[in-house]
C-alpha positions in Angstrom: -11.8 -24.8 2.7 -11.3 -26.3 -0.5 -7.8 -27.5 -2.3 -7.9 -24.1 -4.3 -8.6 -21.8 -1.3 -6.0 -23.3 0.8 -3.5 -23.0 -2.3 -4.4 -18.8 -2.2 -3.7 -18.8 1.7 -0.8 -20.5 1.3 0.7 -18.6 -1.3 -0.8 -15.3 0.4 0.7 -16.7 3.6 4.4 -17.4 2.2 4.3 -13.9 1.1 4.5 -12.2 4.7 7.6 -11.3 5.7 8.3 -13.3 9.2 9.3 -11.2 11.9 12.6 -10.9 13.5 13.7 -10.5 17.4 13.1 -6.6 18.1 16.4 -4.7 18.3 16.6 -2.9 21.6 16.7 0.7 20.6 18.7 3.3 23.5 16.4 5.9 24.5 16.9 9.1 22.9 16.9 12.8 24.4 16.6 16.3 23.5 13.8 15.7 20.7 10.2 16.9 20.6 7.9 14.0 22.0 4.9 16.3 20.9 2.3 14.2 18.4 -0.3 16.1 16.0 -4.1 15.1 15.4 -4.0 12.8 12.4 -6.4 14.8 10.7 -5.0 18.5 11.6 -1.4 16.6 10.6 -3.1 15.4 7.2 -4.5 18.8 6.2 -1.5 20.4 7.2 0.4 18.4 4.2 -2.4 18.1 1.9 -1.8 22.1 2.1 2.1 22.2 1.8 2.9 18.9 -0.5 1.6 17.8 -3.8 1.7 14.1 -3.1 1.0 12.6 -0.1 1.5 9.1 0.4 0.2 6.7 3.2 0.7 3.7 4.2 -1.7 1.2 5.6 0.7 -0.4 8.7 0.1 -3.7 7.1 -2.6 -5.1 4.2 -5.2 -6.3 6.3 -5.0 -4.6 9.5 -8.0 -3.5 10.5 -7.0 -1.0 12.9 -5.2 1.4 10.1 -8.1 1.2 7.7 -10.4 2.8 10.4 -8.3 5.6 10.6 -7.8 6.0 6.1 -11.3 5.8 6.8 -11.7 8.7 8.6 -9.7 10.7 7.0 -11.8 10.1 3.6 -14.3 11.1 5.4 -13.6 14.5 6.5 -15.3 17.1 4.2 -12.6 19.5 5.0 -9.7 16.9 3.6 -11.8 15.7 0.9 -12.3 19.3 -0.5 -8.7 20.1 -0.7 -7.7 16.4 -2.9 -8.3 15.5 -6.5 -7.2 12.4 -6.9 -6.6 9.3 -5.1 -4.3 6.8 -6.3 -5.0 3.4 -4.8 -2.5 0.1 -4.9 -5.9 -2.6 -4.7 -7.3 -1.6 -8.4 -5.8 -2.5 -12.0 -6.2 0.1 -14.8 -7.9 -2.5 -17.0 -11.1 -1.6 -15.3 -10.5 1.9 -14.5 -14.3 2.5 -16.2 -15.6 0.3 -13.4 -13.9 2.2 -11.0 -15.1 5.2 -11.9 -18.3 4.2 -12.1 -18.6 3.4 -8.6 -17.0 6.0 -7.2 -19.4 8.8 -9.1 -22.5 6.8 -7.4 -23.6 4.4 -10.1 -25.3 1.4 -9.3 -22.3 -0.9 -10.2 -23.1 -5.2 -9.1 -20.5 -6.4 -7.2 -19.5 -9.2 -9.4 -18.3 -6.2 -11.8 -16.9 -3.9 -9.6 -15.0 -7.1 -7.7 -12.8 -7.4 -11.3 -11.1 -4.2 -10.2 -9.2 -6.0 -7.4 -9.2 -9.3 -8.2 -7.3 -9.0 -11.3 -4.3 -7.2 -10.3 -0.9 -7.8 -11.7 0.4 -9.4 -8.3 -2.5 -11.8 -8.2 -3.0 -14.7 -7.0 -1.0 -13.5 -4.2 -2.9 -9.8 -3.8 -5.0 -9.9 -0.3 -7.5 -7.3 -2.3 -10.6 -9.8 -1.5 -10.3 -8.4 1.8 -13.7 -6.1 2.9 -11.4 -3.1 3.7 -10.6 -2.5 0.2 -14.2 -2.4 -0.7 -14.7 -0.4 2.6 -12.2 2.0 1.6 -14.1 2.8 -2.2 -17.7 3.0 -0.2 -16.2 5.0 1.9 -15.0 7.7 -1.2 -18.3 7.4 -2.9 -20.0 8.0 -0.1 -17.8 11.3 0.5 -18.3 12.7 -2.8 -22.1 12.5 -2.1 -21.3 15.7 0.0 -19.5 17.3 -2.1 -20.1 20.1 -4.6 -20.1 18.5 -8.6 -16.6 20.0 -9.0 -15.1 19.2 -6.6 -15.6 15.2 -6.7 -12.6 13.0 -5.9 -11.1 10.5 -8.5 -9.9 6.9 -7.8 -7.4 6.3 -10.0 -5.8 2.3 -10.1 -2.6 1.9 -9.6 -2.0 -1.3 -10.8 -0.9 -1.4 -14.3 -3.3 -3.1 -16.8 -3.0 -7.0 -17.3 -5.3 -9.4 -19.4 -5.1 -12.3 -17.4 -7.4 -14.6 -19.9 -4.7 -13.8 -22.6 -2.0 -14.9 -20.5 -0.8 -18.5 -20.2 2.4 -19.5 -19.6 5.5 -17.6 -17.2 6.8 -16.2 -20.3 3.8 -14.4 -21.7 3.4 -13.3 -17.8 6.9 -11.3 -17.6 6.2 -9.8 -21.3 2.7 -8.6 -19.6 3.3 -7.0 -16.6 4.5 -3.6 -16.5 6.8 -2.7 -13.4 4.3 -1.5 -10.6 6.2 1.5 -8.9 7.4 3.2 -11.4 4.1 3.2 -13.2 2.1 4.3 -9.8 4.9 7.0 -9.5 3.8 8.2 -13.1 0.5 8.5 -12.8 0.6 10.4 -9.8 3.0 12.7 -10.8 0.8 13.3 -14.2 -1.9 14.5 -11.8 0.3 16.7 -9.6 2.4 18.2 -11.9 0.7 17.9 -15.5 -2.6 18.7 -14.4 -1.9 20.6 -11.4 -4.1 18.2 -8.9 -3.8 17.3 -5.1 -2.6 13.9 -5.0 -3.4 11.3 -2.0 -1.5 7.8 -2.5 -2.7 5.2 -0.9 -0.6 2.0 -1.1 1.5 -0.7 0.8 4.0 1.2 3.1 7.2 -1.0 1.2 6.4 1.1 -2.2 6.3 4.4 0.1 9.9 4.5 1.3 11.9 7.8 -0.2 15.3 6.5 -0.9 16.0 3.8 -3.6 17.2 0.2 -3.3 20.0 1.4 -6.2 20.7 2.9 -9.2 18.3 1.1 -12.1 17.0 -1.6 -9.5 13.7 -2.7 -10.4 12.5 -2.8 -6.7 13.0 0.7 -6.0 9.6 2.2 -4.1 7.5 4.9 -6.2 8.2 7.7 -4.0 12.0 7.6 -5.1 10.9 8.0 -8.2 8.7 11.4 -7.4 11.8 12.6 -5.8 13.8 12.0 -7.8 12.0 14.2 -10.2 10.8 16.9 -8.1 12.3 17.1 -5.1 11.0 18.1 -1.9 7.3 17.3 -3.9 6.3 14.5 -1.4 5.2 13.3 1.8 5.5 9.8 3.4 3.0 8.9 6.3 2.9 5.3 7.7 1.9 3.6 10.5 4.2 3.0 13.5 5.3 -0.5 14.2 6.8 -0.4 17.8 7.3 -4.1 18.1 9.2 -4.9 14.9 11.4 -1.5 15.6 11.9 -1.9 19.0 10.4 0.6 20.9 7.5 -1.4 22.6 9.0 -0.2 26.1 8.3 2.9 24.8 4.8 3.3 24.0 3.5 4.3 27.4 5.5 8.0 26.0 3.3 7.6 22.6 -0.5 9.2 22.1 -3.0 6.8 20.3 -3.9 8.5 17.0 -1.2 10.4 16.9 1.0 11.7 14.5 4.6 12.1 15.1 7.4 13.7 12.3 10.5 11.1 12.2 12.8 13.5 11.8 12.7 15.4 15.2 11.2 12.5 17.4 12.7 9.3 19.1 10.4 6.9 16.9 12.5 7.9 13.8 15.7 6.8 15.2 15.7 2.8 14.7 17.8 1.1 12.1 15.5 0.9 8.5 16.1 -2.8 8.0 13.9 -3.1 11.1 11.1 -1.9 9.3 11.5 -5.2 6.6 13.1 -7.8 8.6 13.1 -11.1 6.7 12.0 -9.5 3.1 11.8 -11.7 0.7 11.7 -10.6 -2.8 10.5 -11.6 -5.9 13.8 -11.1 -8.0 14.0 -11.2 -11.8 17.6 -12.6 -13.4 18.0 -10.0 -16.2 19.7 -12.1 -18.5 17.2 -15.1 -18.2 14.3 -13.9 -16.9 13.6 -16.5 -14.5 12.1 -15.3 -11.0 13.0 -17.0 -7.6 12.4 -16.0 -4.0 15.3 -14.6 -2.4 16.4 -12.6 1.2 16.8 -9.0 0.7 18.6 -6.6 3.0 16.8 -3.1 2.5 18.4 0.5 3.9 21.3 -0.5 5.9 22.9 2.5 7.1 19.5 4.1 7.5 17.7 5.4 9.8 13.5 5.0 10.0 13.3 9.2 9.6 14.9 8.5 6.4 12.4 6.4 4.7 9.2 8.2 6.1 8.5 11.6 7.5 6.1 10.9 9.6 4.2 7.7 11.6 1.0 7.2 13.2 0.6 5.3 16.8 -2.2 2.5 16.9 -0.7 0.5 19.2 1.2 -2.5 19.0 1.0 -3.8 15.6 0.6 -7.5 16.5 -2.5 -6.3 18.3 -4.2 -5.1 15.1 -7.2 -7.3 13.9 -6.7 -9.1 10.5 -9.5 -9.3 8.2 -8.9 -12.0 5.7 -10.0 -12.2 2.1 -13.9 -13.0 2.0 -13.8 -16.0 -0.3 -16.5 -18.5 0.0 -15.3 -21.8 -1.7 -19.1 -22.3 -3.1 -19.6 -19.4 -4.6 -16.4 -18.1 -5.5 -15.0 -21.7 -6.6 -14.7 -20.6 -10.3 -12.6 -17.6 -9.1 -10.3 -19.6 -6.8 -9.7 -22.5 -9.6 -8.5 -19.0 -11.9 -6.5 -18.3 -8.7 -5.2 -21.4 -8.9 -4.4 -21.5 -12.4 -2.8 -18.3 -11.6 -0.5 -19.6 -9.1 0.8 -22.3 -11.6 1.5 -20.2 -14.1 3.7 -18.0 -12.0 5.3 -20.1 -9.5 5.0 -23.4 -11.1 3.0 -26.5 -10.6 3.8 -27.7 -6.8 1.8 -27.0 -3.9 
């Protein structure tokens, strides 16, 4: 691996959230242990919700991409959306997007620009073949369907001009907040236009309640909320390790859906679901950016930051499928990774 791939792991690497000691969680009774069919459950809101947002367990787990996969898939699902809104894609090459997605003959080395300049890179894991997988997998949907009734990608990455930007400074004047500009978009589609939303992002900018009045981290769907009401749904895949209920899981269904708010796997303190967050925190007066730990939801429960979860397993038995980046081929890409990295975090390794 060369100097300027290992500097992307690393920084992709010191990104992750380490794991804490599981918190034992006392069983709970009286609650309906009764799981859904992910696709019956994923109909069932497309029908009743404008918006519905799902997780992906973790970027690069291979395990909950096979299931997203599936349900882009399904003609039946696919008829009943409009839009999807995807975290992996930047709005400068929304033409490129769409060009793919209505079955052009787009190279890779173009369509690739749609993920690989996002606002978050160098850190963004977008190189990964289950973001491409994931767009095949729409394309190859629409095929199906009738001409009016194609599905949109939308990016939800806000637009960025990375050549143009070359210093921290011109950095934090560039980049637009990411959440609240997802949340816009999708709620232009669903309530503007009147389209069926699917949102398809990290779990961390899925969770319904915000950090705080004004705080810049506060996830997208507390800002759909918080403007209609009632107008979303949260699905994410279940994490029985990190919330404590891996005793448990000989009571859970694989592939099934279970509703937080009436079931035992809602019931673990949130700051399970982020233990060890570090975030990426702006000083508002100075503007400089450092690392810090973050407490999220204390107080809360896991039913209030997501309506419903899907069983895969254990999540640290899910397969990880790295960014494909060959250090040859892709070396003029990794050096812009590189000089990336610098210009965000600084010059060490």
């Amino acid at each position: 691996m060369s100097g300027a791939a290992k500097a992307f792991a690393a920084v992709w690497i010191g990104c992750v959230a380490a794991l804490a000691p599981a918190a034992t969680i006392e069983a709970q009774t009286g609650e309906d242990d009764r799981g859904e069919n992910v696709l019956a459950h994923i109909r069932w809101a497309l029908e009743r919700y404008p918006i519905l947002l799902m997780g992906e367990g973790n970027h690069l787990a291979a395990e909950p991409h096979e299931v997203l996969r599936r349900i882009l898939s399904d003609d039946g699902i696919m008829e009943d959306l409009d839009i999807i809104i995807v975290e992996f894609a930047t709005a400068t090459y929304q033409d490129v997007l769409e060009a793919f997605i209505r079955g052009e003959d787009v190279p890779i080395a173009e369509l690739s620009a749609v993920w690989r300049n996002t606002s978050t890179s160098p850190i963004a894991p977008w190189d990964s073949p289950l973001y491409l997988m994931l767009l095949e997998t729409v394309r190859d949907s629409n095929r199906r369907l009738p001409p009016d009734r194609k599905v949109r990608v939308l990016a939800g990455d806000p637009p960025v001009d990375w050549p143009s930007i070359q210093t921290a400074e011109e950095y934090r004047r560039a980049i637009q907040p990411r959440d609240p500009y997802a949340a816009g978009i999708a709620m232009e589609q669903a309530f503007g236009l009147g389209k069926r939303v699917l949102v398809v992002y990290g779990g961390g900018h899925l969770m319904r309640p915000p950090l705080g009045p004004g705080d810049p981290r506060n996830p997208m769907t507390s800002y759909i909320l918080a403007d209609h009401p009632g107008a979303a749904w949260v699905v994410e895949f279940m994490w029985p390790t990190r919330t404590g209920l891996a005793d448990r899981i000989d009571e859970l269904a694989m592939e099934q859906v279970y509703r937080t708010a009436d079931h035992w796997s809602g019931a673990p303190p949130a700051p399970l679901l982020f233990p060890g967050t570090r975030s990426l925190v702006t000083d508002p007066e100075t503007g400089e950016q450092s690392w810090q730990e973050v407490p999220l939801y204390e107080g809360l429960a896991v039913r209030d930051i997501y309506d419903a979860l899907i069983y895969l397993g254990l999540e640290d038995d899910w397969t990880i499928v790295q960014p494909d980046l060959d250090p040859e081929t892709d070396a003029a890409f990794l050096a812009e990774l590189e000089r990336r990295r610098v210009i965000r975090f600084g010059g060490g390794p």
